[in-house]
C-alpha positions as CSV (number, residue, x, y, z in Angstrom):
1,X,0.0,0.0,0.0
2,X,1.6,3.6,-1.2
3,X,1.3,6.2,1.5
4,X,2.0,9.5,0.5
5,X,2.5,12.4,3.2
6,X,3.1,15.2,0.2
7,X,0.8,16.6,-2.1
8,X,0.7,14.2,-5.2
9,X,-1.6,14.4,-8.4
10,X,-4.0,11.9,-8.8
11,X,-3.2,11.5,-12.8
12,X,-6.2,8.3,-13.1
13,X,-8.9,10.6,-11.2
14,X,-7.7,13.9,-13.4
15,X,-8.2,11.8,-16.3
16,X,-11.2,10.5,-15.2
17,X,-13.1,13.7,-14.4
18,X,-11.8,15.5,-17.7
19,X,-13.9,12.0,-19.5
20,X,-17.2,12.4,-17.0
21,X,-17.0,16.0,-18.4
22,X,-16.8,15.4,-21.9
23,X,-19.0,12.5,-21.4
24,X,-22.1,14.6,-19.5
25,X,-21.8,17.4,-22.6
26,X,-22.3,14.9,-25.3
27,X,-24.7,12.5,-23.1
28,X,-26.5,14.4,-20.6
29,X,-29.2,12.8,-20.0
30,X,-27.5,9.2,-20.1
31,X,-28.0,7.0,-16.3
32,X,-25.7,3.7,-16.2
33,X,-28.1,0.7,-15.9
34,X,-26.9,-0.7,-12.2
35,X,-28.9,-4.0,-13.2
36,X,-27.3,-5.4,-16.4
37,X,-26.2,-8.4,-16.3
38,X,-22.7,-7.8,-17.8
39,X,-20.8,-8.1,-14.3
40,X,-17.3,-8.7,-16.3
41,X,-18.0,-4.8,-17.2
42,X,-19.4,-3.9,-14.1
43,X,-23.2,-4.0,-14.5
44,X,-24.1,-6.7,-11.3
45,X,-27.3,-8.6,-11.2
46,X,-29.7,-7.8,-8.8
47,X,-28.6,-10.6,-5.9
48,X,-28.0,-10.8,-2.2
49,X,-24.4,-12.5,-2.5
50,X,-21.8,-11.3,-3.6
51,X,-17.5,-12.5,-3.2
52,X,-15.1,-9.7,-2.0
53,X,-13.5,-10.0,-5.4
54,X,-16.0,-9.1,-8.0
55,X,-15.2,-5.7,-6.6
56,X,-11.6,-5.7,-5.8
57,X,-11.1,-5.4,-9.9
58,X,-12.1,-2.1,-10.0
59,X,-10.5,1.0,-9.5
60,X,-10.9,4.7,-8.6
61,X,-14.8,6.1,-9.1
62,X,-15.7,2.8,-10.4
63,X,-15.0,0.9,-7.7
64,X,-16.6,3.0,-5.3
65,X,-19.4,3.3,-7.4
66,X,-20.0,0.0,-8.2
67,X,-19.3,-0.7,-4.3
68,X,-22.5,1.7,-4.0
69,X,-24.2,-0.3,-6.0
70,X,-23.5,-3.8,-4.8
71,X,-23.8,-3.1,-1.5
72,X,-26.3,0.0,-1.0
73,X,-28.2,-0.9,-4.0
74,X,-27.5,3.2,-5.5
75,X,-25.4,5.3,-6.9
76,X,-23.1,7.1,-4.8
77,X,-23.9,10.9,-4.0
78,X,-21.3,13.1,-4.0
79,X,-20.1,13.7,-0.9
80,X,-19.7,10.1,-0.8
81,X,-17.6,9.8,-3.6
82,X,-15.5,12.3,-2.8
83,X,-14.8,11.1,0.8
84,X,-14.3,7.7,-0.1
85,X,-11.7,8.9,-3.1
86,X,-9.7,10.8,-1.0
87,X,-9.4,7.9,1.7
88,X,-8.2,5.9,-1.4
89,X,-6.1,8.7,-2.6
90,X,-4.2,9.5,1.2
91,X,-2.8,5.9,1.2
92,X,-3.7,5.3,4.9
93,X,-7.2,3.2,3.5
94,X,-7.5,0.8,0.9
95,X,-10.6,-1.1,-0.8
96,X,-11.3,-3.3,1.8
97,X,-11.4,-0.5,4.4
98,X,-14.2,1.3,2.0
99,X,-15.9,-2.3,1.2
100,X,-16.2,-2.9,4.8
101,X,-17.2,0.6,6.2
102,X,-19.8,0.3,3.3
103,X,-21.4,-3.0,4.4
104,X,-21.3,-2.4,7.9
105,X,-22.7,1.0,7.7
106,X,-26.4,1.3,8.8
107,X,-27.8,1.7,5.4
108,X,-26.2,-1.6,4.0
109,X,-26.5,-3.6,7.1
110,X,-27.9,-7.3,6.4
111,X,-29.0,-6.2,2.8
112,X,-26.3,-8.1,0.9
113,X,-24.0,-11.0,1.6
114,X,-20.2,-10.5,0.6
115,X,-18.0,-13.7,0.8
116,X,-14.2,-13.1,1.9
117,X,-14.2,-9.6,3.4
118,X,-14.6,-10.6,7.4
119,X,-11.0,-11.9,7.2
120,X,-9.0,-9.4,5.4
121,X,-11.6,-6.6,7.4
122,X,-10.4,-7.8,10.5
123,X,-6.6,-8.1,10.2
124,X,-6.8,-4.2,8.7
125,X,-8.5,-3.2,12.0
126,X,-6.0,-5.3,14.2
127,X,-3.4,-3.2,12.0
128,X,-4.4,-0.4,13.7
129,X,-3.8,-1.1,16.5
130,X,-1.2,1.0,17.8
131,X,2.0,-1.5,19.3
132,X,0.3,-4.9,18.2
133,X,-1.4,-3.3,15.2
134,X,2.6,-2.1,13.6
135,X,3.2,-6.2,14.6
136,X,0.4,-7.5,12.3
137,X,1.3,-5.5,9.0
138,X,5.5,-6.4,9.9
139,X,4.1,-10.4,9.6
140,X,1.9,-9.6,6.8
141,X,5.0,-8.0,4.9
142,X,7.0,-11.0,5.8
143,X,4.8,-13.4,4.3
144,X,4.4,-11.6,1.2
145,X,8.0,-11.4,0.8
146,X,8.4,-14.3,-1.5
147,X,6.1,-13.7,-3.6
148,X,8.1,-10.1,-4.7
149,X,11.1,-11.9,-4.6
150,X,9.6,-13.7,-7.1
151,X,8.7,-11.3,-9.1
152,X,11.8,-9.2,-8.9
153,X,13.2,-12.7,-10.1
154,X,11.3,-12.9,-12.8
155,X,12.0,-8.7,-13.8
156,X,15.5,-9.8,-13.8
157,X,14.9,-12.5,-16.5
158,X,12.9,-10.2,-18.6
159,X,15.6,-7.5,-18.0
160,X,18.3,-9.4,-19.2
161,X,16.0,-11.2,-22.3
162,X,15.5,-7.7,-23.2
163,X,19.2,-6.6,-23.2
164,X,20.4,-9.6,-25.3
165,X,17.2,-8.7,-27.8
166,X,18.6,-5.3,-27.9
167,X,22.0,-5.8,-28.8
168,X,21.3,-8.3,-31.6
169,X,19.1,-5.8,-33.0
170,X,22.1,-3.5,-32.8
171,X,24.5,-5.8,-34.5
172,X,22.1,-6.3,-37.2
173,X,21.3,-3.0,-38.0
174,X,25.1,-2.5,-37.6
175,X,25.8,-5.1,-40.8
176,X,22.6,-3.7,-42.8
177,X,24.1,-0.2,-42.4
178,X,27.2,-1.0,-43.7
179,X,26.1,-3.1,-46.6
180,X,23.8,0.2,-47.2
181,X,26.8,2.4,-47.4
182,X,28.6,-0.2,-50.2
183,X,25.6,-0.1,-52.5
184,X,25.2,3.8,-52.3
185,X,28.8,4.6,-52.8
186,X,28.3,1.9,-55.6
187,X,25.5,3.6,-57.3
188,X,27.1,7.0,-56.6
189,X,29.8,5.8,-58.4
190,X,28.1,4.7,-61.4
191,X,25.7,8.2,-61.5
192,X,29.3,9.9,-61.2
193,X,30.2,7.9,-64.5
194,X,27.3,8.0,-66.4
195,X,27.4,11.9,-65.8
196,X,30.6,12.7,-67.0
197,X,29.7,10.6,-70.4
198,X,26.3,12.5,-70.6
199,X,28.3,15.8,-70.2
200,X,31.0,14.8,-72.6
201,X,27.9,13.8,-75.7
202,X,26.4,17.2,-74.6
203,X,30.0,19.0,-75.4
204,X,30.2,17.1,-78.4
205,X,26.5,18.3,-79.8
206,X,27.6,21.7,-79.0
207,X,30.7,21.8,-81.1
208,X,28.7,20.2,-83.9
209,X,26.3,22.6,-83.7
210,X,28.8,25.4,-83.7
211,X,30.6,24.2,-87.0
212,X,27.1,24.1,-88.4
213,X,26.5,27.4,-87.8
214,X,30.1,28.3,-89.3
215,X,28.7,26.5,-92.5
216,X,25.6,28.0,-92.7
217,X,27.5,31.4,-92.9
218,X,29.7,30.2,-95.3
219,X,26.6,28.6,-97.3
220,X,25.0,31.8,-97.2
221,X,27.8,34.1,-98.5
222,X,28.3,31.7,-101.5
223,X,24.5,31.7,-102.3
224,X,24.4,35.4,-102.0
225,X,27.2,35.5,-104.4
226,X,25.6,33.1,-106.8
227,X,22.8,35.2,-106.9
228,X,23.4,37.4,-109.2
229,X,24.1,34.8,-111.7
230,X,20.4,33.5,-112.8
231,X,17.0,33.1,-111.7
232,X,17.1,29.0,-112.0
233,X,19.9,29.0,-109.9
234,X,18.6,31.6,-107.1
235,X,15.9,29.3,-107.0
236,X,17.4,26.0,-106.1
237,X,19.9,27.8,-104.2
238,X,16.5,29.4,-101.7
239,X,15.0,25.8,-101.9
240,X,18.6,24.7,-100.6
241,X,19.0,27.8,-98.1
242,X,15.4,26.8,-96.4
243,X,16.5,23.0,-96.0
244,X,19.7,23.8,-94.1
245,X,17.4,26.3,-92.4
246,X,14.9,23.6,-91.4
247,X,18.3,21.3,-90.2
248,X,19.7,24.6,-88.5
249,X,15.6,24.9,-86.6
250,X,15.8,21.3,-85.5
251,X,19.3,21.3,-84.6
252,X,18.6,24.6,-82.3
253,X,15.4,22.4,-80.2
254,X,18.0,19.2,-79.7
255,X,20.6,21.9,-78.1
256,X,17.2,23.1,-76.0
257,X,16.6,19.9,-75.0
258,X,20.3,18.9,-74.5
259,X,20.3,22.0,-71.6
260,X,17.2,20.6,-70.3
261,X,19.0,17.1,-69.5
262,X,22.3,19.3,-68.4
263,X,19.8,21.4,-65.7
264,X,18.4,17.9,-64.5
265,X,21.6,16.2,-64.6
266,X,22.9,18.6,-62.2
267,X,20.2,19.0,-60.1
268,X,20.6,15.1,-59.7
269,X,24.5,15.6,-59.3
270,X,23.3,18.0,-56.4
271,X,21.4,15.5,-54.4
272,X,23.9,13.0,-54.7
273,X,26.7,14.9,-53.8
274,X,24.6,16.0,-50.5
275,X,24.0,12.8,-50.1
276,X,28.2,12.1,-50.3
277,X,28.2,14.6,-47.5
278,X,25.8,12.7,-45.4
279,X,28.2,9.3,-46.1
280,X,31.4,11.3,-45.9
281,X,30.1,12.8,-42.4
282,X,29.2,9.1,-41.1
283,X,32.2,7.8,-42.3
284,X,34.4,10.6,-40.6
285,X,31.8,9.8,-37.0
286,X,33.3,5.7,-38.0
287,X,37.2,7.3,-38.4
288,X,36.8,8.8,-34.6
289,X,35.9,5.7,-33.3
290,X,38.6,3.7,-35.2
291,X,40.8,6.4,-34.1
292,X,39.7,6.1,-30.3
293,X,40.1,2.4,-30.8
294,X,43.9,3.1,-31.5
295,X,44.4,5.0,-29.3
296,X,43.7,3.0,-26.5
297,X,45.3,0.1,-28.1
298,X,48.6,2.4,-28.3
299,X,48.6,3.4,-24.9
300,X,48.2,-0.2,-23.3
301,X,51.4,-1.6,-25.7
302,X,53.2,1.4,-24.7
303,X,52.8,0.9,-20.8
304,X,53.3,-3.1,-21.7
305,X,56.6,-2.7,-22.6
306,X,57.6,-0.5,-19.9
307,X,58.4,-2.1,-16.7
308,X,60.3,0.6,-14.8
309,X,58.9,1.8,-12.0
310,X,58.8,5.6,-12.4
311,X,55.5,5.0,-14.8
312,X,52.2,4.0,-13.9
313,X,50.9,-0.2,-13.5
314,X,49.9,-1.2,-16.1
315,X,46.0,-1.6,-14.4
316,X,45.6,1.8,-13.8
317,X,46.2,2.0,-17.2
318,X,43.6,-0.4,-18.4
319,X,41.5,1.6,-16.0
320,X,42.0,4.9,-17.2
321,X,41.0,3.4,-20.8
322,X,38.2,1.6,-19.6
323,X,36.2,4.7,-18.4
324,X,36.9,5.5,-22.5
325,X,35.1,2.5,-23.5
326,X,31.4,3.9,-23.5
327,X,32.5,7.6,-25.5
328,X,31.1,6.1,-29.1
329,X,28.0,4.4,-27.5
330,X,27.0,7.8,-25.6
331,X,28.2,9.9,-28.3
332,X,25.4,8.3,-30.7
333,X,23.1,8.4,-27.7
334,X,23.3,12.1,-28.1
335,X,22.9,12.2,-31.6
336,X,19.4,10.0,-31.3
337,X,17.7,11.5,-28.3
338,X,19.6,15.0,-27.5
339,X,18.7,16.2,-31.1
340,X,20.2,17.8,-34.3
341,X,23.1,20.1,-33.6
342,X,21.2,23.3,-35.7
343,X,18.2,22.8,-33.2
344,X,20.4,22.7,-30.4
345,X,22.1,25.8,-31.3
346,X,18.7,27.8,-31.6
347,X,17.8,26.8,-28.3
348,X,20.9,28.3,-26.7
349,X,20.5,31.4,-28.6
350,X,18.4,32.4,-25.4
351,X,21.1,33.2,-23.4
352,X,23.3,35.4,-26.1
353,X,21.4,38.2,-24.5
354,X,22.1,37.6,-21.1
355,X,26.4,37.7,-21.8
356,X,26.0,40.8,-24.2
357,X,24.0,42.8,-21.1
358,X,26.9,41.7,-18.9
359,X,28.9,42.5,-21.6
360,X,31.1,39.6,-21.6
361,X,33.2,39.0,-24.2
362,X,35.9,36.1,-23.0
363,X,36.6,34.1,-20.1
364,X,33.6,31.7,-20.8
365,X,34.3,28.2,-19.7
366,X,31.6,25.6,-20.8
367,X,31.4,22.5,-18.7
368,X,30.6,19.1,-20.5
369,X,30.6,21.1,-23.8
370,X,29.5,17.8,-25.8
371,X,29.3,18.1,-29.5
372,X,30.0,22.0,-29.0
373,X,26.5,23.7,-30.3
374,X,27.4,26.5,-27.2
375,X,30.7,27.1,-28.2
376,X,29.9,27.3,-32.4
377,X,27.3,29.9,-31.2
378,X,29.8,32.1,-29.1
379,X,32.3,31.9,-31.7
380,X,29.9,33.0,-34.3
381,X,29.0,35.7,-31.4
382,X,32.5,37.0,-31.5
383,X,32.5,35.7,-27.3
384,X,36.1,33.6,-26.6
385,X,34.7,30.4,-24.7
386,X,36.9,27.1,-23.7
387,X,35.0,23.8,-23.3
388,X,35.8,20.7,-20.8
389,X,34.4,17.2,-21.3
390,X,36.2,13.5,-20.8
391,X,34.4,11.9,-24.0
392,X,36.7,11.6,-26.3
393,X,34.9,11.3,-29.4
394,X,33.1,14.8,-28.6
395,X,36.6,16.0,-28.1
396,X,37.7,15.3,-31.7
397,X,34.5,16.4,-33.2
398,X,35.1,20.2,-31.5
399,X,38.9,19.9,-32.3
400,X,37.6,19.2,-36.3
401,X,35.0,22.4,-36.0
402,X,37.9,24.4,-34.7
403,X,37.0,24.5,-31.2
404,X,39.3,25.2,-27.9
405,X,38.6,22.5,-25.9
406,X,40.0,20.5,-23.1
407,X,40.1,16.5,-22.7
408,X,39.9,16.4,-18.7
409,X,37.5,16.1,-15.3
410,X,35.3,19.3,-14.7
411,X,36.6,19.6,-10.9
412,X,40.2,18.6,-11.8
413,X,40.3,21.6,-14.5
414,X,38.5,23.9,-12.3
415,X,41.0,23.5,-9.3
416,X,44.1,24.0,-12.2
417,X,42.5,27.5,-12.6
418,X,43.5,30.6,-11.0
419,X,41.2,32.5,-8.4
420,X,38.8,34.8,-9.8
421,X,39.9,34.2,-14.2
422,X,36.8,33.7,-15.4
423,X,33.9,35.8,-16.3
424,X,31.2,33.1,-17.1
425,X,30.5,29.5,-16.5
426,X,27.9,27.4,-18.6
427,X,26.8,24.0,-17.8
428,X,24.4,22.6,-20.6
429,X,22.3,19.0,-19.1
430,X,25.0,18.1,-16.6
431,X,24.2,18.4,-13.3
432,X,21.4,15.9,-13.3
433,X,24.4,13.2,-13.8
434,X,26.4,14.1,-10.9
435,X,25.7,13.0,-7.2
436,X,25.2,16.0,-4.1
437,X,29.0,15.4,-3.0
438,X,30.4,16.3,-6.4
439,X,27.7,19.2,-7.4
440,X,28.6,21.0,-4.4
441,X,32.5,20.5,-4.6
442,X,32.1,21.8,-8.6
443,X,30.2,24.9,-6.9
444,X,32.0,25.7,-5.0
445,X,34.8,25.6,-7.5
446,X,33.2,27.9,-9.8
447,X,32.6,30.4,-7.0
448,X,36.2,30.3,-6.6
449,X,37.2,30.6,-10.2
450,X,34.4,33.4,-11.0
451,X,35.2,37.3,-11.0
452,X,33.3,39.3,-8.3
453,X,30.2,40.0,-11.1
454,X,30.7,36.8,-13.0
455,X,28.0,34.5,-14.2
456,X,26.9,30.9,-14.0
457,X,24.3,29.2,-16.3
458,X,22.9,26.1,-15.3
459,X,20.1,24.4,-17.4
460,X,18.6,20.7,-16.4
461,X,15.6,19.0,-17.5
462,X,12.4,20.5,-15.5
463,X,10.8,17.7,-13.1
464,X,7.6,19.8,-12.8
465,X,6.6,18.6,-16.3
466,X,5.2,15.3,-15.0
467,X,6.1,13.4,-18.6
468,X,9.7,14.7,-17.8
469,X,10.1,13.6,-14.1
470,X,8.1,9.9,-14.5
471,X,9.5,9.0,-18.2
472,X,11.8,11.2,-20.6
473,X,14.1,11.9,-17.7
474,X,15.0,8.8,-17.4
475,X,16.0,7.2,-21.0
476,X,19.6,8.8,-20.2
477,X,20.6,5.9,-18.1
478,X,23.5,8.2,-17.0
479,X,21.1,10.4,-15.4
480,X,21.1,9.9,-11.7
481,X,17.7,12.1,-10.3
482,X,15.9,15.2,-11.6
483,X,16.6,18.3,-9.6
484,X,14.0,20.9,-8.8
485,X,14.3,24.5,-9.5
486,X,13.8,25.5,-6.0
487,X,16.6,22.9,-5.1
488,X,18.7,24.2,-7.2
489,X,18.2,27.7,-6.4
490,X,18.8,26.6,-3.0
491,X,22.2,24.5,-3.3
492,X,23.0,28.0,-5.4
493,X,22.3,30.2,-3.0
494,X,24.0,28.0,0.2
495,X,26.9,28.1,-1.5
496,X,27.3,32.1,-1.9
497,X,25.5,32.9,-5.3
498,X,22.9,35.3,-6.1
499,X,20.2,33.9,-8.2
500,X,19.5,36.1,-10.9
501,X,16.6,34.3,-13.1
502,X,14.8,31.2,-13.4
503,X,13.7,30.5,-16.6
504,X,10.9,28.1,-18.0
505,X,12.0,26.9,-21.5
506,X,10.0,25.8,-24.5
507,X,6.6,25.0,-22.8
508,X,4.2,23.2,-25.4
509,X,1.2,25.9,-25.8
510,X,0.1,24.2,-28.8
511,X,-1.0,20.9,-27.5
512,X,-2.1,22.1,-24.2
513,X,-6.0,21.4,-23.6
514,X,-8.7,24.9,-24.6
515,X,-10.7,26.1,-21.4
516,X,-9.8,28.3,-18.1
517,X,-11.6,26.1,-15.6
518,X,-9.3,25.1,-12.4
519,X,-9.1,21.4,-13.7
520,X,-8.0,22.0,-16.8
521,X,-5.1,24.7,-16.1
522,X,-3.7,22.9,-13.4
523,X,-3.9,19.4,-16.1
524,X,-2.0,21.9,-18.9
525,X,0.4,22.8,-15.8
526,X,1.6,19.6,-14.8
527,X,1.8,17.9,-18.5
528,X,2.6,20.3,-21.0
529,X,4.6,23.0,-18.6
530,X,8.1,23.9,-19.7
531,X,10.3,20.6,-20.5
532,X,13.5,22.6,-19.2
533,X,14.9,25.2,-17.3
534,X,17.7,27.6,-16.7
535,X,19.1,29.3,-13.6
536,X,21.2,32.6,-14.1
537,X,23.0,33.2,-11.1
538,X,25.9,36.0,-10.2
539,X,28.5,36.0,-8.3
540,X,28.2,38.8,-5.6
């Protein structure tokens, strides 16, 4: 049983009222039949004995209201409802509390006959008891214990089923991918070919045509001469000069027609060679990872053939490699869920305006700069940045853009920095990976490192978006726990920062649900409020 001291949001009876709503607008005058004889779909018979678990199926309103029905022979009014919900909601009651306080009550006394609830009734009003009560539900526990043990067994199974599926899928799309790339680069190949012989026969019908024209010339200066000659002669010589000017007409629509192929041919050449871009960039992705590969094979034949103490063991080696060993597998991780690096790039623009009214111009650090969208967009912005980040493969990728970054720990760089030699520090969807111990230490590293005015940026996923905090937050298995704004402000704040701004990014207005009632703008609030958000903070 869940027990729940906080406020929480009952998402099932939300859902469920928004339905009734919708449902009494387009049926108002519609009463449920409490007498069919459908009892799979909750329409009981009219009887006098029932079993405690033709009701225990049901859930929210329609198990108190069917309850009502069962046991009071009605339909619940609504102060009953609602009390009975909220018992159900607080945690501290369940459905055999409400089944029994229902059947026992003075109105349902003796009227119906319900199999199996004296037991179960009886041990949850022992459990209340206050020193032998806490005894009762301890057993109880106990002796339910194997049963989730089997089923955390059985999780396991399906866990690691699930894992092996996934990475034969991977491997196959792997093989299929690459035996894509071979045909395309075939077939580009062959387009390339059959291009340059299409645009060699077009040259070739162009220099015809010129030296026709040449001779037409020449034809017509000789005819013009001949002229004067005789009459017979002028003639066959006009019947000859509008022949060659039918073959010069004809020969003029074939070069229109040859320019028409030219234009499509190279719109064609066009898409293909963006389409070589696309390949060439994949490939270059499948040259960092070869290149990562050898790296760390490098490094471990290095330190095997050194043996004198002055150098590291060779297992802290192999460790230091190992924590390498994911970079390619997160780096497409990113790629798939984090988004393209143009869409990324318009999302920070945001905060532009927040360093040009500081009027910062250098000394940015980014921390866990990634594939570098922030640092493109203060480059582009004229603003000197530097970013940090341990994944190699991002490193390489900034390094090819023309990026200054830094392979190395965020708190091992930090502490190499002088005192007070920055002006701004941006961290871009990081701190929801790291635990307390280390967010604080990389605060209070930043304070350090910060000029008396300087600025931090923090932006993390927003856990008051309910679709964020119970599902999207989580497919980044490297995320640890979404952190509130408020806790965040907090941590900020205990740690000698002045909070400057809290922003809500990129709420979804255009899905969120028409009307101003209390219901429905608190429904828009908790599932379609702002995904993200960002802290601007100064130090004083």
């Amino acid at each position: 049983m869940h027990n729940d001291t906080g406020p929480n949001l009952d998402v099932q009876r939300l859902m469920h009222e928004i339905r009734s709503r919708v449902a009494s607008q387009h049926h108002p005058g519609e009463v449920p039949n409490p007498h069919a004889p459908d009892t799979a779909n909750g329409n009981f018979k009219h009887a006098k004995h029932y079993h405690v678990n033709d009701l225990l199926g049901f859930h929210g309103e329609d198990f108190v209201r069917h309850a009502y029905r069962v046991l009071l022979d009605r339909e619940p009014d609504e102060a009953g409802m609602a009390h009975h919900l909220d018992q159900l909601a607080s945690g501290r009651f369940n459905k055999i509390d409400v089944l029994s306080s229902l059947h026992s009550s003075h109105e349902g006394a003796g009227q119906v006959k319900l199999t199996g609830l004296a037991l179960p009734a009886a041990v949850r009003r022992l459990g209340r008891i206050p020193v032998i009560g806490y005894i009762i539900r301890l057993v109880v526990a106990i002796a339910r214990l194997p049963v989730l043990i089997q089923h955390q067994n059985r999780f396991e199974f399906y866990n690691w089923s699930q894992q092996q599926r996934i990475i034969a899928h991977q491997d196959r799309q792997h093989k299929e991918l690459s035996e894509t790339l071979q045909q395309i680069s075939a077939q580009i190949l062959e387009i390339m070919q059959r291009a340059t012989q299409q645009q060699q026969a077009n040259e070739l019908s162009l220099r015809q045509y010129e030296d026709l024209i040449v001779k037409y010339h020449e034809f017509a200066s000789a005819t013009e001469a001949r002229l004067a000659g005789s009459d017979e002669s002028s003639l066959k010589l006009n019947e000859q000069i509008s022949s060659q000017a039918q073959q010069v007409l004809l020969h003029q629509q074939l070069l229109e027609q040859l320019q028409q192929i030219t234009s499509e041919q190279k719109t064609f050449l066009d898409h293909q060679q963006q389409l070589g871009s696309q390949i060439r960039a994949d490939l270059q992705k499948a040259d960092i990872e070869l290149l990562m590969q050898e790296r760390r094979l490098t490094v471990l034949l290095e330190q095997v053939t050194r043996n004198t103490s002055t150098n590291p063991s060779f297992a802290e080696v192999v460790a230091s490699e190992e924590e390498h060993l994911l970079d390619t597998l997160y780096a497409s991780f990113e790629d798939q869920f984090r988004g393209p690096t143009e869409e990324i790039r318009l999302r920070l623009q945001v905060y532009i305006p927040i360093l040009k009214e500081a009027e910062i111009t250098d000394g940015v650090l980014d921390i866990g700069c990634g594939r570098g969208e922030w640092l493109q967009l203060l480059k582009s912005e004229a603003i000197e940045a530097q970013g940090v980040d341990r994944n190699r493969v991002f490193i390489e990728q900034c390094r090819a853009a023309g990026l200054n970054v830094v392979e190395n720990d965020a708190l091992v760089h930090l502490r190499s920095l002088p005192a007070e030699s920055l002006n701004a520090v941006t961290i871009f969807h990081l701190v929801e990976h790291l635990p307390l111990e280390m967010l604080i230490k990389m605060l209070d590293e930043i304070l350090r490192s910060l000029k008396r005015g300087g600025l931090l940026i923090i932006e993390t996923p927003n856990p008051e978006n309910v679709i964020v905090g119970s599902h999207t937050f989580y497919a980044d298995p490297t995320h640890r726990n979404p952190i509130p704004s408020q806790t965040l402000q907090f941590l900020l704040e205990a740690r000698g920062l002045r909070t400057l701004d809290v922003l809500k990014l990129r709420p979804r207005e255009d899905v969120k649900l028409a009307g101003d009632s209390e219901l429905i703008n608190r429904f828009n609030e908790y599932f379609f409020s702002a995904p993200d958000y960002g802290i601007i903070a100064r130090k004083p």
